[in-house]
C-alpha positions as CSV (number, residue, x, y, z in Angstrom):
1,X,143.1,73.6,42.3
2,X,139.8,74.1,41.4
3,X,138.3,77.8,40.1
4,X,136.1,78.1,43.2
5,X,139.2,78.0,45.6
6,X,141.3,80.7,43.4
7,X,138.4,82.6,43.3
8,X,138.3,82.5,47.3
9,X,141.6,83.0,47.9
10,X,142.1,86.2,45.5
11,X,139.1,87.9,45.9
12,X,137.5,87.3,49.7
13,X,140.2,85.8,52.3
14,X,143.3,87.6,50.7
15,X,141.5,91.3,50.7
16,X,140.1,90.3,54.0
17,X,143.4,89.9,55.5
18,X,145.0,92.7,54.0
19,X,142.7,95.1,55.2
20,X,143.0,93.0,58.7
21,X,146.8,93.9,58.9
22,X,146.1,97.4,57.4
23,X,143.9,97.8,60.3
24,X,146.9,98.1,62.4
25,X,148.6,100.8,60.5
26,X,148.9,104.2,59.5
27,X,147.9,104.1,55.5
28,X,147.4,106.7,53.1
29,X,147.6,104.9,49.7
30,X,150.7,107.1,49.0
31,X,153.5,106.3,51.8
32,X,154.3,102.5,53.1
33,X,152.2,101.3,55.8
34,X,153.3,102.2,59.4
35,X,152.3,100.0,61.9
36,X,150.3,101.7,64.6
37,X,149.1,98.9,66.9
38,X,146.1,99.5,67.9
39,X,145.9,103.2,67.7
40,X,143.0,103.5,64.9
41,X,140.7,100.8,67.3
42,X,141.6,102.9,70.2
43,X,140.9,106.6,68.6
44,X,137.3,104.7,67.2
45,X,136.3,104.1,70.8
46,X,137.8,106.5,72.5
47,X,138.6,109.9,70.4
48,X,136.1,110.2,67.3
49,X,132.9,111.5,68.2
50,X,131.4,111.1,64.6
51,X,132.3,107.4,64.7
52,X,129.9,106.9,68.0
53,X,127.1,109.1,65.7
54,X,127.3,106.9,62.4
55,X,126.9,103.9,65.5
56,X,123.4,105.6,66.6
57,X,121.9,106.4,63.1
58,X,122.6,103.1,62.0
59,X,121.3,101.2,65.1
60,X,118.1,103.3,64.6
61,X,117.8,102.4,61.1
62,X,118.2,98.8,62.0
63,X,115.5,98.6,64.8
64,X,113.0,101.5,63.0
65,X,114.3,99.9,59.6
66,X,113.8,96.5,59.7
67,X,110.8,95.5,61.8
68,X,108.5,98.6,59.6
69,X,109.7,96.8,56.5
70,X,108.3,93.4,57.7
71,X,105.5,94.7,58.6
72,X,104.7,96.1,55.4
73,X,105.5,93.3,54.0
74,X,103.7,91.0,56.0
75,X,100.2,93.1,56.0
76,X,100.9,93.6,52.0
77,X,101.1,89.9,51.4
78,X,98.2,89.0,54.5
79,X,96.1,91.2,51.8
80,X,96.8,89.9,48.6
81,X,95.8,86.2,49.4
82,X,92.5,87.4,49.8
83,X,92.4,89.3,46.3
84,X,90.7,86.6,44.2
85,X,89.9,88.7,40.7
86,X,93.3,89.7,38.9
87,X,95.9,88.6,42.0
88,X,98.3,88.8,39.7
89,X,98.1,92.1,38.3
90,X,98.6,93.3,42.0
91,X,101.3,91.1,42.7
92,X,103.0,92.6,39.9
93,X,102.1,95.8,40.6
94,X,103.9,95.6,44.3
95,X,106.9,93.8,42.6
96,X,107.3,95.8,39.8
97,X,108.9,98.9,42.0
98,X,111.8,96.5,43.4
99,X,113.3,96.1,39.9
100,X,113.8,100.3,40.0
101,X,118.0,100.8,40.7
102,X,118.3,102.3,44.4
103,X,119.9,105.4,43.2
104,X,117.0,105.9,41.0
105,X,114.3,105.3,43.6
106,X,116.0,107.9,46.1
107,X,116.0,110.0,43.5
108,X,112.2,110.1,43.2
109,X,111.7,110.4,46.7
110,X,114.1,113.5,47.1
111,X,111.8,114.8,44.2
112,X,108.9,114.1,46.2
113,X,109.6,114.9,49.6
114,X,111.2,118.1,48.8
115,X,110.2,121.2,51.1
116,X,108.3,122.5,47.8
117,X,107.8,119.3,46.3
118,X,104.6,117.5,45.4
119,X,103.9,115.6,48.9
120,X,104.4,119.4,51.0
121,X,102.3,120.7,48.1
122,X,99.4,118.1,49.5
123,X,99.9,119.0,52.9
124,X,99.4,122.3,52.3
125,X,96.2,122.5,50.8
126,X,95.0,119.9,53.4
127,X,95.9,122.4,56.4
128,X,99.0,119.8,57.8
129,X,102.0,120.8,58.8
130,X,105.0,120.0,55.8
131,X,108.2,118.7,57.4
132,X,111.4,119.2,55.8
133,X,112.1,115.4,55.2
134,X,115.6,114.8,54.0
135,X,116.5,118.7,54.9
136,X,115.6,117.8,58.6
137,X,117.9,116.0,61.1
138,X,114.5,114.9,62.8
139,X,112.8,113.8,59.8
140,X,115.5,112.6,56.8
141,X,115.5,109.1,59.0
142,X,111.9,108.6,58.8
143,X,112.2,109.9,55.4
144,X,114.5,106.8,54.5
145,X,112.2,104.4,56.3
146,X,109.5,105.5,54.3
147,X,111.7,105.1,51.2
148,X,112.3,101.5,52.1
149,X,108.7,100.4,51.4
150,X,109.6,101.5,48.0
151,X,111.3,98.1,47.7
152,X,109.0,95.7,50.0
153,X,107.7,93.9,46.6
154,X,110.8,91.2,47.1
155,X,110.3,90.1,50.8
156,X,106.3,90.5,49.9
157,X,106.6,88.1,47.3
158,X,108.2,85.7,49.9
159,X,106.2,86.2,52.3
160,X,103.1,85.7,49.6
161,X,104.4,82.2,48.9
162,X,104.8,80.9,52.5
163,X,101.5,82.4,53.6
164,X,99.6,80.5,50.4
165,X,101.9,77.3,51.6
166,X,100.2,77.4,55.3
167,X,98.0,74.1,55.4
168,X,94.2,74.8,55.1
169,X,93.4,72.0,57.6
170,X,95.2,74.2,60.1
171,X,92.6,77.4,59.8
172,X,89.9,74.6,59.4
173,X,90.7,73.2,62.9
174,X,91.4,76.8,64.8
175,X,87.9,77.1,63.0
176,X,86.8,74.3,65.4
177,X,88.3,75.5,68.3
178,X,86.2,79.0,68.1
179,X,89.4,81.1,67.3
180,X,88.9,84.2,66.2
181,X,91.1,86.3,63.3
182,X,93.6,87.3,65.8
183,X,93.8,83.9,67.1
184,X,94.5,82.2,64.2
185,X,97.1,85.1,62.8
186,X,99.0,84.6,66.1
187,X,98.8,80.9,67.1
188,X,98.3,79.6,63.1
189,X,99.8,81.8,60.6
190,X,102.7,83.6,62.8
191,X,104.5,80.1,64.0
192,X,103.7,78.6,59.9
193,X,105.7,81.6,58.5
194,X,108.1,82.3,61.1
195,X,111.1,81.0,59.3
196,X,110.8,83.2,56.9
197,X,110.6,86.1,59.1
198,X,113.9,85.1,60.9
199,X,114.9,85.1,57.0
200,X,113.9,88.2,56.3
201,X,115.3,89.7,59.8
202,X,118.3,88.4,59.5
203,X,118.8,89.8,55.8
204,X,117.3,93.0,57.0
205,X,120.0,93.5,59.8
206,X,122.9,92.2,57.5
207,X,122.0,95.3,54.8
208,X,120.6,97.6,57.7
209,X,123.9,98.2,59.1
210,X,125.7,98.2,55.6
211,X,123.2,101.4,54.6
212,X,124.7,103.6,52.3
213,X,123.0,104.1,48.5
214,X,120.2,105.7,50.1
215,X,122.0,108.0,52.1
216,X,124.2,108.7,49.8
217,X,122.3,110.2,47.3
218,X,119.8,111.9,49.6
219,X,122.1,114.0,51.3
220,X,123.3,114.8,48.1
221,X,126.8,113.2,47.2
222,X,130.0,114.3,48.3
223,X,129.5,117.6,49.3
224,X,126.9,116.8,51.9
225,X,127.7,113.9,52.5
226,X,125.6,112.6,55.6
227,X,123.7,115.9,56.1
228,X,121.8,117.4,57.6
229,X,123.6,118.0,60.8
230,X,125.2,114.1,60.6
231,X,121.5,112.6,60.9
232,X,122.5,110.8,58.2
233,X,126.1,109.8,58.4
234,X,125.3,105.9,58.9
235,X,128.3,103.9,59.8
236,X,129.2,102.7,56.2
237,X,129.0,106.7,54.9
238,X,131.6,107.2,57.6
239,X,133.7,104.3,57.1
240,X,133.3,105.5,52.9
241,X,134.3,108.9,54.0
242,X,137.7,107.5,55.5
243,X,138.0,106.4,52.1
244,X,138.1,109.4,51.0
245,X,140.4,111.1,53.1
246,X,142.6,108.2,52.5
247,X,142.6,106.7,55.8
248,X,143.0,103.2,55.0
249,X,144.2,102.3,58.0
250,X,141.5,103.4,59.9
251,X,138.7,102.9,57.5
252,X,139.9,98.9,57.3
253,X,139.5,98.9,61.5
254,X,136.2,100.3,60.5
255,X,135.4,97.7,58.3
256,X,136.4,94.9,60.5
257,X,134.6,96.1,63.6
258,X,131.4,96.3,61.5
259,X,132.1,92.8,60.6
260,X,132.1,91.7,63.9
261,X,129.6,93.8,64.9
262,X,127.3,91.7,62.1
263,X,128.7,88.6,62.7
264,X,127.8,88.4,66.4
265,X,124.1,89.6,65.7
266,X,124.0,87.1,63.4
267,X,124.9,84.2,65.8
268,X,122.6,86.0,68.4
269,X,119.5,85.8,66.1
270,X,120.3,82.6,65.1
271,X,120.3,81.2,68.8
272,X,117.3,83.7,69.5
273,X,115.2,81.7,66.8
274,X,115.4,79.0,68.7
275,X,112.6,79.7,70.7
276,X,110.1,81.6,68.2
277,X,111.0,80.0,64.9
278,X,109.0,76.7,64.1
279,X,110.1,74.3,61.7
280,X,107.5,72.1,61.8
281,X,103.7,72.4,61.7
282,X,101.2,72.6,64.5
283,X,99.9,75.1,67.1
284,X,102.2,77.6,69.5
């Protein structure tokens, strides 16, 4: 049996179906499991009101999240193909901040966006009102958006190399045509670099709705742990608090239902890109 198959069977499907048939039990870590049916997937639906809130943040992370991110990206890298004098100094400079740990990034950002921090400090003397960022359930979302550009270098970079990779003879002929620059973005460039924006979608809505680090660590650990007032209690801080409280048994159901949950988005965007994502060259 070769190492790759051990390796699979003692560290993915075996934990996967243990916390499958723990899903259906009562499970404190101390006491046997006690099988339960399925009374933890029932009281998820049904009886837990905070499980339906860590649902809402992290859908809103995902569609605020993700698309903001490529954006970014997208704009960052549309911009640095036209940089012709030291293109690689700014490359690095816009990589450079994706090699910063998470926990360290957040870190500077709950430095900076602090009531009294520097960025409030700014707003200040310019007259503009200073929200409370991560110390307000209507701002510590946008806050975390905001802190996700931190770490756009990596799908810039990507994005960089397929927009350099888009034929010449393709602008050259749109040229022809009359097309103007938003012509050629949407009919040349979009369709040349849509796979890698169904790449970077799909990666972005894989991790979006496994958000934790930066929550974590901006609501300030355990003992606020998805403050303030839950607007930060994203689905995989909840299913870490049942961790915590020991609930095994529930926090596996958790776990499997956001595996689902993933899973099916996955195969939707997959049959979605059917129609938008272009493998081969030409015009839309």
């Amino acid at each position: 049996m070769s190492p790759w198959i051990v390796g699979f069977l003692a560290f993915i499907l075996y934990p996967m179906l243990a916390s499958l048939y723990f899903s259906f039990t009562k499970y404190n870590l101390l006491q046997p499991p006690e099988w339960v049916g399925l009374f933890n997937y029932k009281f998820m639906f049904l009886h837990d009101p905070l499980f339906w809130q860590s649902v809402r943040n992290t859908v809103w992370i995902v569609l605020f999240g993700v698309p903001v991110s490529i954006v970014f990206a997208v704009g960052t890298a549309m911009v640095l193909t036209r940089v012709k004098v030291g293109s690689g100094v700014y490359r690095t400079m816009f990589f450079l901040p994706t090699m910063v740990p998470a926990v360290a990034a957040t870190l500077s950002f709950v430095f900076l966006l602090n009531p009294s921090g520097p960025i409030n400090t700014i707003l200040r003397l310019l007259h503009i009102p200073q929200p409370l960022w991560f110390a307000s359930p209507q701002w510590s979302k946008p806050a975390l958006v905001g802190l996700s550009l931190w770490a756009i270098g990596e799908t810039m970079i990507i994005f960089l190399a397929a927009l350099l990779d888009v034929p010449r003879q393709l602008y050259e002929a749109a040229d022809m045509e009359g097309a103007g620059p938003w012509q050629k973005f949407r009919h040349v460039t979009l369709p040349m670099i849509s796979p890698v924006i169904f790449f970077s979608v799909v990666i972005g809505v894989i991790f979006g709705f496994q958000y934790f680090t930066q929550a974590y660590i901006a609501s300030g650990g355990q003992l606020h742990l998805g403050e303030p007032q839950g607007s930060m209690r994203f689905y995989a801080v909840w299913m870490f608090q049942q961790i915590q409280y020991s609930h095994m048994g529930y926090a596996s159901a958790l776990a499997w239902v956001l595996f689902l949950v993933v899973m099916a988005c996955t195969v939707v965007l997959i049959k979605a890109s059917r129609r938008w994502v272009h493998y081969q060259g030409g015009f839309r």
